[in-house]
N, C-alpha and C positions, 0 to 999 in steps of 0.2 A: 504493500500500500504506500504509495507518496504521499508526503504531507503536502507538498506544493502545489497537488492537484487541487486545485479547489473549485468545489460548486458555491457559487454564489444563489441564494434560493432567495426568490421575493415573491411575498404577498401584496400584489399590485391594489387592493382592497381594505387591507387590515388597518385598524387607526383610524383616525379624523385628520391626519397629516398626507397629502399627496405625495405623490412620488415621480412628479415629472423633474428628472434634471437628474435625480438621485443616483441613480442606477448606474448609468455612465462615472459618476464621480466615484460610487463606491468600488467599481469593479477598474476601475484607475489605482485607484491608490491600494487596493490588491495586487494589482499587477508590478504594481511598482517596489515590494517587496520581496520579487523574485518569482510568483505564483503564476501558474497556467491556470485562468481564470474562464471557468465555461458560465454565465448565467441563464438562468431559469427563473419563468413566472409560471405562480398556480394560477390554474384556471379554474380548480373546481373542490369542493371537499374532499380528501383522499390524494389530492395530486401528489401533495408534497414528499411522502410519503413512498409513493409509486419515483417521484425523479431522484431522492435518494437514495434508494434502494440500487435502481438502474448507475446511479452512479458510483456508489459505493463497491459493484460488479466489474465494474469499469475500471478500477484502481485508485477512485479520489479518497485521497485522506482527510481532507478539511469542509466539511461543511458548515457555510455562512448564513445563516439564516435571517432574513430580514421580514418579523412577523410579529404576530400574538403570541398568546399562551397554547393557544388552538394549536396553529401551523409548526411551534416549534415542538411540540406534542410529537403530531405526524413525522416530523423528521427526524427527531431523538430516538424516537422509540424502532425506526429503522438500524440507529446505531448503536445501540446495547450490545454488549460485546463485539465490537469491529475492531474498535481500536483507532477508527475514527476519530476527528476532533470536531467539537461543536461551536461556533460562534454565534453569538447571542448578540442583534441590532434590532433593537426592542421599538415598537412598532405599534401596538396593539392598544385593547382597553387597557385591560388589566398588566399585563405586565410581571406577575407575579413570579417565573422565574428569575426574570434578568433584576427586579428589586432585591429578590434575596439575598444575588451574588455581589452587589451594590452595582452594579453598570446602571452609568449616566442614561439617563431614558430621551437620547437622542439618537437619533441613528452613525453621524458621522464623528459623535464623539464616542460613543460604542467602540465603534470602527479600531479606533486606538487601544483597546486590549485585547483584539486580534493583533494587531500589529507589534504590540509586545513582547508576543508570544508565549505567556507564562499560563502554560496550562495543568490541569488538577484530574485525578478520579476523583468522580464523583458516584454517588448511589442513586436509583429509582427507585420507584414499588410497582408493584405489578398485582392487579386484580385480576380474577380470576370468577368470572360468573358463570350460568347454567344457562341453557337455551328450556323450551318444553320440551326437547326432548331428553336431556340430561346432558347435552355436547358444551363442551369448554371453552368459554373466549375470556382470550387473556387482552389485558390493556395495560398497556404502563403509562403512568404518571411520576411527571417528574419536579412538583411541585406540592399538589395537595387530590385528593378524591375523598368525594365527602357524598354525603346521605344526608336528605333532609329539605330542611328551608333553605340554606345556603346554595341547593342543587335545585331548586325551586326558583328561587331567583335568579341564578343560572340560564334556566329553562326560559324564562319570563324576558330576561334580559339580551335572549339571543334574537327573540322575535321584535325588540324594539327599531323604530327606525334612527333613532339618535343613541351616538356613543359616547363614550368617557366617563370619568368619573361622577359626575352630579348627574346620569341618566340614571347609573349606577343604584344612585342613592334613592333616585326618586321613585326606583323599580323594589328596593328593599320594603321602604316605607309602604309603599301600595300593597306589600305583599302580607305585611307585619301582620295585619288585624284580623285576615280570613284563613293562616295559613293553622293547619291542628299539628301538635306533636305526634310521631310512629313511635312503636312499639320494636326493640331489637333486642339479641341476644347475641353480646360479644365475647367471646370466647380468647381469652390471653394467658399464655403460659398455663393449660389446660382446665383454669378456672372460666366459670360462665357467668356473667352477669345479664339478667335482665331486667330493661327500665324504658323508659318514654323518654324522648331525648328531643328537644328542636332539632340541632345539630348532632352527628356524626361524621367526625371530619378526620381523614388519614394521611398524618403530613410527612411528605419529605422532607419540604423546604418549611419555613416559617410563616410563611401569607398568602393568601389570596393570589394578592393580585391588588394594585391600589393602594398600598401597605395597612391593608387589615390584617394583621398577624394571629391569625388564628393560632398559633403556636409558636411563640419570642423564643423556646428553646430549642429548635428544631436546628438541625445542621442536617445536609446533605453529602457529609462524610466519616458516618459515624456507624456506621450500617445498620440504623437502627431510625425504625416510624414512631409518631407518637399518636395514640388515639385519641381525639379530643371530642367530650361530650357536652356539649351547653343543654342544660334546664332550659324548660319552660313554664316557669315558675307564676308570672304573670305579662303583662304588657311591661309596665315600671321599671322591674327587673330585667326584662329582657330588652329594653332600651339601652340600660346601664351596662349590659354584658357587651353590644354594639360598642360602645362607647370604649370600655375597656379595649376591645377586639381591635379598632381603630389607636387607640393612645398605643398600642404595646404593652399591657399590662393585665392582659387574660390569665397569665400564672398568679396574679391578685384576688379574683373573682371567685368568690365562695360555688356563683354557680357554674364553672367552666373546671371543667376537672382532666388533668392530660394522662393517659398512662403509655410508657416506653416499654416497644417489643419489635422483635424481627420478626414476628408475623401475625398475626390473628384472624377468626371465622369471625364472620359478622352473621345474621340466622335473620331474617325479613321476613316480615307477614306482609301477603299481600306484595302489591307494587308500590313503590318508593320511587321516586327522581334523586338519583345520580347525579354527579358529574365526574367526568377525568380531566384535568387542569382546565374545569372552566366548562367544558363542552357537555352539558346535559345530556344524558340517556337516561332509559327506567331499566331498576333496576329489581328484582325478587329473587325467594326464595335464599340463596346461600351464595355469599362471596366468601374467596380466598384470599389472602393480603399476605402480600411478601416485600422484602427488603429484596433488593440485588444489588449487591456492597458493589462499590466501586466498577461500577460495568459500564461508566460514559466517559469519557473523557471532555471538559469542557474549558474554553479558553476562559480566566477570570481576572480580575483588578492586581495588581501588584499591592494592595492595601486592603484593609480590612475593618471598618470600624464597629461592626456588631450594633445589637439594640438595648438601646437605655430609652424606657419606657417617657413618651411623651417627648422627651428629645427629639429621640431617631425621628419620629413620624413630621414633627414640625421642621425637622429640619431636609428631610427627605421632600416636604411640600415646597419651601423655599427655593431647594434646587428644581425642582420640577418648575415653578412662577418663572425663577431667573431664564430656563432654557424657553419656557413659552415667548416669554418678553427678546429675547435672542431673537427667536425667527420672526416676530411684527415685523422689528426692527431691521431683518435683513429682505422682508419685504417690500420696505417702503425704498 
């Protein structure tokens, strides 16, 4: 495999940011670190997926992705054990891998920690659900897969016609008042628990997506998931758990409870909404949840500053104002 081969991949759709001028600049300044640079645009759900795979056959080592949480889904989860490398030029609503690893949430300053070149193993998880007829589909996720409200508003929020974060929200809230708690039985280190839960959420990484951190302690090189369960205790409380969830500060919250394992059953009644980093499906009957320790390789920051509750998040928005207020400016 060369590392020098590189697929360039872009989601000519993802975001609220266009991508007229982009493409050319970002596959320049690839090229201009030595790299045999092919680019590719998805055209369709599954594309991404399908051209690194093909490429990956082909002998590219580097795959560049220029997407969501969706798209970089598709094309990570082609490179689980390759040996491949992945670069993250964050693109999307949510966002929620590339926030974790701290990459600047611009595409051409992204750019600069492929160019670095200072790359890591990293881990996935890998679901494992049932068809009716009892057949296996695995999924991997490389950031968070969760059950519940959270995959509800997921669902809600994919059929909206406006994106980013304040549709986001407005999609939460609309969903808050009608949505009822399920019923599961999670099964960890061969104890079972069952309870009613708003949330069930299975992190790799630390958040969402947005920097809602539905789990501040989560590392994605530790081989190991944390299972997080939010109450639904009342409206009040489940305001103040958001709240928490958004500051960094849900290992605070009486009702967010996290437990760390390399695998666990989840047991569903009935059908539930899903998501894998973001992308809604339903889900029943019986999931399987696994760690795969260090099975990706991903290009990341030469620095590292972690989450301090209420800090990180304010100052994570700042950066995010400053690069908004960048592009007016190189608009005009």
């Amino acid at each position: 495999m060369n590392q020098k081969k590189t697929l360039l991949l872009i989601n000519p759709i993802s975001g609220i940011n266009k991508k007229e001028g982009l493409i050319d600049i970002l596959a320049s300044r690839l090229a201009r670190t030595g790299r045999d640079v092919t680019v590719a645009l998805t055209k369709r759900s599954g594309h991404a997926g399908e051209l690194v795979r093909e490429a990956i056959a082909d002998g590219c080592g580097t795959i560049v992705v220029c997407g969501g949480d969706g798209t970089i889904n598709e094309a990570a989860s082609q490179m689980v054990g390759t040996g491949a490398v992945l670069g993250i030029l964050p693109s999307g609503s949510g966002n929620g891998l590339a926030r974790h690893i701290e990459l600047p949430i611009d595409e051409l300053m992204a750019l600069e920690v492929v160019e670095n070149g200072v790359v890591v193993d990293c881990d996935c998880g890998e679901v494992a659900s049932f068809d009716s007829d009892g057949n296996e589909i695995n999924h991997k996720f490389f950031c968070t897969c969760g059950l519940g409200f959270d995959a509800y508003v997921s669902h809600k929020f994919a059929k909206a016609k406006r994106r980013g974060p304040s549709e986001y929200i407005r999609t939460v809230f609309a969903t808050l008042g009608t949505y009822k708690s399920k019923t599961y039985g999670l099964t960890v280190g061969g104890k079972r628990q069952d309870f009613d839960a708003l949330i069930l959420a299975c992190c790799n990484a630390s958040q969402y997506g947005n920097d809602a951190y539905i789990s501040p302690g989560s590392s994605i090189r530790d081989g190991k998931l944390e299972f997080v369960t939010v109450k639904d205790v009342n409206t009040l409380r489940t305001l103040i758990s958001g709240i928490d969830i958004m500051m960094g500060n849900a290992t605070k919250n009486p009702d967010i409870e996290t437990m760390q394992a390399e695998s666990a059953e989840i047991e569903i009644k009935g059908n539930v909404w899903g998501h894998i980093d973001g992308e809604p499906l339903m889900f029943n009957k019986l999931l399987k949840i696994r760690c795969l320790p260090g099975s990706i390789k991903i290009f990341v920051p030469t620095t590292h500053r972690g989450i301090t509750p209420f800090v990180t998040p304010v100052g994570s928005a700042m950066r995010d104002a400053a690069i908004t207020v960048g592009r007016i400016f190189k608009k005009q």
